[in-house]
C-alpha positions in Angstrom: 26.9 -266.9 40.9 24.4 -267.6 43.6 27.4 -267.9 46.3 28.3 -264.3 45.0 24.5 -262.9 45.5 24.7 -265.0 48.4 27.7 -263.1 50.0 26.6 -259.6 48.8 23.2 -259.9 50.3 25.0 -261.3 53.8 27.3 -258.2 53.7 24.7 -256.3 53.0 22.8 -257.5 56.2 26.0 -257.1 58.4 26.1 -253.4 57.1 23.1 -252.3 57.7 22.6 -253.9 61.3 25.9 -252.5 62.1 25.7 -249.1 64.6 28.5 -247.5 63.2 27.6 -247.8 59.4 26.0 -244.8 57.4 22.6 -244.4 57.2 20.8 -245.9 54.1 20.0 -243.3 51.8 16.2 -242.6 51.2 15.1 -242.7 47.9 14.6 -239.1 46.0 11.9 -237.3 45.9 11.4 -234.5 43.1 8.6 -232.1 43.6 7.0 -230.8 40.7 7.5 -227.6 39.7 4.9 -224.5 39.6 5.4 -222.9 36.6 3.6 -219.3 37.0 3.2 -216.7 34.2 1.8 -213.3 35.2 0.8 -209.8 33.7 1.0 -206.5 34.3 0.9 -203.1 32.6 3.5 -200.5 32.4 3.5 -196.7 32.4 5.1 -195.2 29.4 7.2 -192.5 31.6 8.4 -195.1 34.0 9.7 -197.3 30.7 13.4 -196.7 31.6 13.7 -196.1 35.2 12.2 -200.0 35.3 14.8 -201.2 33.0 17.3 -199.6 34.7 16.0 -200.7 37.7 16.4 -204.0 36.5 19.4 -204.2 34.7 20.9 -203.4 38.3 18.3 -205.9 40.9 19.3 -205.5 44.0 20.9 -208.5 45.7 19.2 -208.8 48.3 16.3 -209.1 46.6 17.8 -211.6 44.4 18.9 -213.6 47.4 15.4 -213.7 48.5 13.7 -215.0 45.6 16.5 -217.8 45.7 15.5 -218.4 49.4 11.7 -218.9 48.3 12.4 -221.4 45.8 11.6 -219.3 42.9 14.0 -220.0 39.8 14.4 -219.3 36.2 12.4 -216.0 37.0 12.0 -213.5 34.2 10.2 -210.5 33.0 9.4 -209.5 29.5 8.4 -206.4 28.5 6.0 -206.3 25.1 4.5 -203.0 23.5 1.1 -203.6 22.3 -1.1 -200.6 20.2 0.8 -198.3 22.4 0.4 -199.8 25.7 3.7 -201.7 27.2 3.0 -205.0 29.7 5.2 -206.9 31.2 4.8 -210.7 31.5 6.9 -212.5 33.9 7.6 -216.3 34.6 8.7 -218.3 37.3 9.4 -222.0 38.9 8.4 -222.5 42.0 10.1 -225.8 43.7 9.3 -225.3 47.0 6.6 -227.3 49.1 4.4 -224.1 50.5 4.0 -221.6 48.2 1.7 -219.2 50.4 4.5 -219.8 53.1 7.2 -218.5 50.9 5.4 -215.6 49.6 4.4 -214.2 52.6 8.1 -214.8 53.9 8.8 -212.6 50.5 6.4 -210.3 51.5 8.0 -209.8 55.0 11.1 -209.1 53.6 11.8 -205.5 54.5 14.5 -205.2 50.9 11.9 -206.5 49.0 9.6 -204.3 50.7 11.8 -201.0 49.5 12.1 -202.9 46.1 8.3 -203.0 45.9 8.2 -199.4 46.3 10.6 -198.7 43.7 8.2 -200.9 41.1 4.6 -200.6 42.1 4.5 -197.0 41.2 5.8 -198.0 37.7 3.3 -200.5 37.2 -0.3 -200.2 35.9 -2.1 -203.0 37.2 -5.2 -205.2 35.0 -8.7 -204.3 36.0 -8.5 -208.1 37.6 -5.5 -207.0 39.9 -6.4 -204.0 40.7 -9.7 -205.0 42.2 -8.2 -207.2 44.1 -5.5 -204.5 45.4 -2.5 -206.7 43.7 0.0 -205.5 40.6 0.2 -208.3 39.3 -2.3 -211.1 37.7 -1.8 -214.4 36.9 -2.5 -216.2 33.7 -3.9 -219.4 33.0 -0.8 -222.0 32.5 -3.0 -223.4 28.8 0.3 -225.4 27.3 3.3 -226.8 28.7 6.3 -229.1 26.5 8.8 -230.0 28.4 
């Protein structure tokens, strides 16, 4: 046994000092995810076009959520004493989040997107102060 650990560790040693061998993989790394829930209202009249608006996303809009690292993103849409909201969730994976949304923001599809939406919207008084459609809610309980 210890001329077998012996010969592995010597191979080893020849391998790695070897120029033409592969590079020795680093170890992983896994960034945590940013789970994000937010809020908005929605105007009764603009109920359908916004479903219909959804049930047909544009890809290019799609494409860029993908390329800033926003997955498993959904919206739901909840009536409450005749008011309808919309809650939406997210995972962020990336490593600048403020980076990637403003590289979102630049995005002249999602810009036309955005203009479809917006107007559909009714933002929370906390949003709306702040000139935004959307507000985010306080991430209270997470089970993985």
């Amino acid at each position: 046994m210890k001329i077998f650990s012996a010969t592995i560790a010597t191979l080893m040693f020849m391998t790695i000092g070897c120029k033409n061998s592969p590079p020795v993989p680093k170890p992983l790394t896994h960034q945590p995810v940013k789970r994000v829930g937010m809020v908005t209202g929605l105007k009764p009249e603009k109920l359908a076009y916004y479903k219909q608006l959804h049930a047909s996303a544009w890809p290019g809009v799609l494409n860029k959520i993908s390329e800033c690292n926003i997955h498993n993103y959904s919206i739901y849409l909840k009536e409450i004493e005749g008011r309808y909201f919309l809650f939406s969730y997210f995972e962020y994976t990336g490593t600048d989040f403020e980076a990637d949304m403003k590289k979102m923001a630049a995005d002249s599809v999602t810009q036309r997107w955005w203009k479809e939406t917006d107007p559909c919207q009714q933002p929370l008084p906390d949003a709306a102060s702040q000139g935004q459609i959307w507000s985010t809610m306080e991430d209270v309980f997470y089970a993985p």
